[in-house]
C-alpha atoms as one frame of an Amber mdcrd trajectory, in Angstrom:
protein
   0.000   0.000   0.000   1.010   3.389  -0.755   1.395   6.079   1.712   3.461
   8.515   3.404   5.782   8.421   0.224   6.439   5.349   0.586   5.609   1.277
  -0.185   4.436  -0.620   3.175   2.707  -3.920   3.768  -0.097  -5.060   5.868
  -0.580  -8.303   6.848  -3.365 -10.484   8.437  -3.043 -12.761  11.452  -4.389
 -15.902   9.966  -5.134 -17.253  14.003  -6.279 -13.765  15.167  -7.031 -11.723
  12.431  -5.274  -9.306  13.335  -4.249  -6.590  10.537  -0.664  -5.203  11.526
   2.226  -3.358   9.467   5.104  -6.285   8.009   8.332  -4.963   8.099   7.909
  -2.085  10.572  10.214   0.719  10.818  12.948   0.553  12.723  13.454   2.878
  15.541  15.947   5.295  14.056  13.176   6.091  11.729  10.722   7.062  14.177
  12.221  10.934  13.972  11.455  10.767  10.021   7.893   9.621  10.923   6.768
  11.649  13.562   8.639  14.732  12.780   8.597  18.565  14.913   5.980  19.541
  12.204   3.541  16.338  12.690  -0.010  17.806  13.459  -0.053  15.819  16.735
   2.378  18.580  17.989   1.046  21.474  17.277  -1.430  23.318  19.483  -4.815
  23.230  17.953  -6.054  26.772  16.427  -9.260  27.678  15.435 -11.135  30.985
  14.390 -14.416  30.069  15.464 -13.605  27.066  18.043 -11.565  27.039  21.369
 -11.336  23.169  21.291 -11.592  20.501  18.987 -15.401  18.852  18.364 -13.717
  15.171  19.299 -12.149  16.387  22.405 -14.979  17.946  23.797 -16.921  14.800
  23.117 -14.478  12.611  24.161 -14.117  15.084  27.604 -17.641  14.446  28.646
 -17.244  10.758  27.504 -14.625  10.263  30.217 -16.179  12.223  33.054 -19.549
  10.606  32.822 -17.990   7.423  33.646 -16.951   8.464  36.646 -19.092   9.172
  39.767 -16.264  11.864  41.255 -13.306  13.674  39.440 -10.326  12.325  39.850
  -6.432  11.850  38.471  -6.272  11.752  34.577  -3.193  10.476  32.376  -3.066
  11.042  28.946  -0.693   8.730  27.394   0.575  10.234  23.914  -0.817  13.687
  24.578   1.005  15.477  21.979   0.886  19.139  21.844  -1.761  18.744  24.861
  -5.018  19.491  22.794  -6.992  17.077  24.656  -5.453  18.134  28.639  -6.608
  22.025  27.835 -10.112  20.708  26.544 -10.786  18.180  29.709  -9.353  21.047
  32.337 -11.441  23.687  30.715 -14.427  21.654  30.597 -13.948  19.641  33.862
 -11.306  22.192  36.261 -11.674  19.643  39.004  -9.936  16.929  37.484  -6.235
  16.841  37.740  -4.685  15.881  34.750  -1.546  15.604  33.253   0.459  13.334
  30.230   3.562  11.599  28.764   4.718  11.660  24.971   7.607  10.373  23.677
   8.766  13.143  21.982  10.689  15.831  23.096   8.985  18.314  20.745   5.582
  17.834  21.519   6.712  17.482  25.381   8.327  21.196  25.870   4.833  21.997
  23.304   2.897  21.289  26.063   4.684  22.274  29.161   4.653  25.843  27.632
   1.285  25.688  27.625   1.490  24.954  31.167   0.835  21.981  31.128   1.693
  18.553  33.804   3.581  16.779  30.952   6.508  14.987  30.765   8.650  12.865
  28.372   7.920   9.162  28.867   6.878   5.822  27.220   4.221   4.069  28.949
   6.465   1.057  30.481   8.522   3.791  31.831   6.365   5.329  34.346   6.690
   5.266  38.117   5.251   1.641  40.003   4.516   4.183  42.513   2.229   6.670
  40.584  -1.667   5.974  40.043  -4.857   7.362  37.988  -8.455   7.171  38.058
  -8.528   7.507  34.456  -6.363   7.030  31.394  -6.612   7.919  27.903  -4.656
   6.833  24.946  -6.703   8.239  21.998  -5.964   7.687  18.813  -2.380   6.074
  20.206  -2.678   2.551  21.098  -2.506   1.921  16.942   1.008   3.413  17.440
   2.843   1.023  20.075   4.378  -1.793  19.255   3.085  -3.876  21.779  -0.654
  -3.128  22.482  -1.360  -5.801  24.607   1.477  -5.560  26.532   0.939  -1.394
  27.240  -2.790  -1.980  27.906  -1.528  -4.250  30.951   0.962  -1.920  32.615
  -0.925   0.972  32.389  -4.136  -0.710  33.813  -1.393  -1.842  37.010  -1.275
   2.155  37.331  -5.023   2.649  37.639  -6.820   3.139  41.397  -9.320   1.085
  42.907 -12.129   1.531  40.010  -9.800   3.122  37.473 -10.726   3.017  33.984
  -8.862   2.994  30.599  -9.911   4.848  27.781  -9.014   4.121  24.119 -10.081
   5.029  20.643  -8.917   4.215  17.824  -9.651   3.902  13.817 -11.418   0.491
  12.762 -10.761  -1.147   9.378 -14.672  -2.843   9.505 -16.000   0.865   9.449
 -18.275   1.681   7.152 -15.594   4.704   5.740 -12.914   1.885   6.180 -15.575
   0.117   3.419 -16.418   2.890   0.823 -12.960   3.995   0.448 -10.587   1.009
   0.714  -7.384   2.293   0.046  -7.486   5.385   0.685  -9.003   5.299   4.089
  -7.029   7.663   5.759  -7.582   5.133   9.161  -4.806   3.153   7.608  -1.979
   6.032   8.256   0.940   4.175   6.861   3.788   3.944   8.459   2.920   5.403
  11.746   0.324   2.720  12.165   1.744  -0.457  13.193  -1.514  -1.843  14.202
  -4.970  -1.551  12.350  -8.284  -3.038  14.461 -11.375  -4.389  14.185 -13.697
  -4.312  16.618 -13.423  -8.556  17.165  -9.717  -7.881  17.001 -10.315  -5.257
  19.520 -12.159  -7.780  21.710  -9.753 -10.444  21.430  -6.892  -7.875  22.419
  -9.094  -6.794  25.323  -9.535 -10.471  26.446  -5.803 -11.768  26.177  -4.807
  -8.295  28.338  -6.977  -9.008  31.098  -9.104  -5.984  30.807 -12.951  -5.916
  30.310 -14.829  -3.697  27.707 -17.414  -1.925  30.125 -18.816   0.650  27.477
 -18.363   1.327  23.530 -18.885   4.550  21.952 -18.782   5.914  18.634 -18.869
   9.372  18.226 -19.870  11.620  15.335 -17.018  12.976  13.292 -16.497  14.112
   9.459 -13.026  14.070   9.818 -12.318  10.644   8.372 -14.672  10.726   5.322
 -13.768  14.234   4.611  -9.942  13.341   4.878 -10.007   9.747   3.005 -11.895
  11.981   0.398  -8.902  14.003  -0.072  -6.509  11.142  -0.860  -9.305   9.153
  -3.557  -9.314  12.884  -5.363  -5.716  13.344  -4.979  -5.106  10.273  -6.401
  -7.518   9.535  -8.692  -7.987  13.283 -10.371  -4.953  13.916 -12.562  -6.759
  17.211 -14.192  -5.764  20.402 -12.123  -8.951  22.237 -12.397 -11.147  19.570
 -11.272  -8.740  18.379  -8.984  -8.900  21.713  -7.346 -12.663  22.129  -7.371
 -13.485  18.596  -6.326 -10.703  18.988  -3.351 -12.379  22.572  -2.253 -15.595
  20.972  -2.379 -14.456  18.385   0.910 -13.890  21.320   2.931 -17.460  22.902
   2.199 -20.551  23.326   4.721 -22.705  21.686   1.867 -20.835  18.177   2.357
 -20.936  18.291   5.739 -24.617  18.787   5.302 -25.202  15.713   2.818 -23.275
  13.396   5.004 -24.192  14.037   7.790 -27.142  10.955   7.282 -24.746   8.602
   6.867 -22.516  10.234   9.788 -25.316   9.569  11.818 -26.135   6.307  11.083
 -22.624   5.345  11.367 -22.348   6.292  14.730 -25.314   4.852  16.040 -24.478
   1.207  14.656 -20.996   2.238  15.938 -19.327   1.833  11.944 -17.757   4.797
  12.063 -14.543   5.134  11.803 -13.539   5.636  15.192 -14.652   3.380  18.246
 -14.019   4.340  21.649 -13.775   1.870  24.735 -14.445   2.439  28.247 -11.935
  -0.740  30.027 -11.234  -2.152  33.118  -9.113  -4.734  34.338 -10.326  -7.871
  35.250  -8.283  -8.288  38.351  -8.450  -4.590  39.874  -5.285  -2.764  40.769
  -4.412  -2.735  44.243  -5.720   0.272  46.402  -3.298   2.701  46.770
């Protein structure tokens, strides 16, 4: 498959099913991949909106899960888009986040921000949350199964995880194959679906108490994009079909299937609500 300028391979788990990236990168690549300018790391600015439609949703997602605010970790935080949206939503929850990049780390502590430069394996046996978050980042790690297990030793008595991330049995991952933008080659070592979600769930220990999905254009909108990018060699209609995915009027005649997507939870993004099956010790 072709993406990110560059030829990479997926391949299928033919005991699990499970759709992950054959070869991967190799470490000293990771600075090409995620470099100072990926989006990730830069603070999210808006004319006419403060925070970002997913945060906000995904903000009120996590605090009506819990019956009192607590300590929040956001694993992968980036620039710290999600952190400003929860504290400015929800001020009584303490919350703070690792990245693994040094860029997106001094990002967010300039923002003022509880962040610091970590990988999930690497934080304190001593530290604890009552909630946290890897959005959009457990698709990322090399080991899934393996960071969904430490991290759920760091939750308190009645901790939960949160996750979301893109699904290849969505109903965008469907319509535009190939250029589903869910696939995000090379960055993506791991692709789901949701049975592929389960079964990672399951062999971690850690039960699914809630799934959400939540109502986004971003994905058809973006996957868009790439099918007229690559498909439209003609620079006039290139240009007119591309300024067309950014318009209020698409928005307006997907927004149906949007809908419907969400509700039978094939969009492209699934969230999960977890906890593990043998709770933490209280701290």
């Amino acid at each position: 498959m072709l993406q990110r300028g560059g030829m990479f391979t997926h391949r299928r788990c033919h005991t699990c099913h499970l759709i992950y990236q054959s070869p991967r990168p190799v470490p000293a690549a990771l600075s090409s991949i995620y470099p100072p300018s990926y989006q990730a790391y830069q603070p999210f600015s808006s004319r006419s909106h403060e925070h970002r439609t997913d945060h906000i949703q995904l903000a009120h997602f996590v605090h009506q899960q819990h019956h009192h605010p607590g300590r929040l970790l956001d694993v992968g935080c980036g620039a710290g888009d999600f952190l400003v949206t929860m504290h400015s939503l929800y001020p009584t929850w303490q919350v703070s986040g690792i990245d693994f990049h040094q860029q997106a780390v001094v990002t967010a502590q300039a923002r003022g921000l509880d962040v610091w430069q970590c990988q999930p394996e690497q934080l304190a046996p001593e530290n604890s949350w009552d909630a946290i978050t890897l959005f959009h980042v457990l698709e990322h790690l090399p080991n899934p199964s393996q960071a969904l297990q430490q991290l759920a030793q760091r939750l308190t008595l009645g901790g939960k995880l949160y996750v979301s991330v893109p699904v290849a049995d969505s109903w965008d991952a469907k319509l535009f194959r190939d250029y589903w933008v869910g696939w995000d080659l090379p960055r993506h070592f791991t692709v789901f679906e949701q049975a592929t979600l389960h079964r990672l769930c399951h062999s971690s220990n850690i039960q699914i108490t809630q799934i959400w999905c939540y109502y986004d254009s971003y994905f058809f909108q973006e996957s868009l994009r790439w099918l007229i990018n690559a498909q439209l060699s003609r620079f006039t209609i290139q240009r007119i079909a591309l300024a067309f995915t950014y318009s209020r009027l698409l928005r307006l005649l997907i927004a149906p299937y949007l809908a419907l997507a969400a509700r039978y939870q094939r969009a492209s993004v699934i969230v999960l609500a977890l906890e593990p099956n043998t709770p933490p010790n209280e701290k």
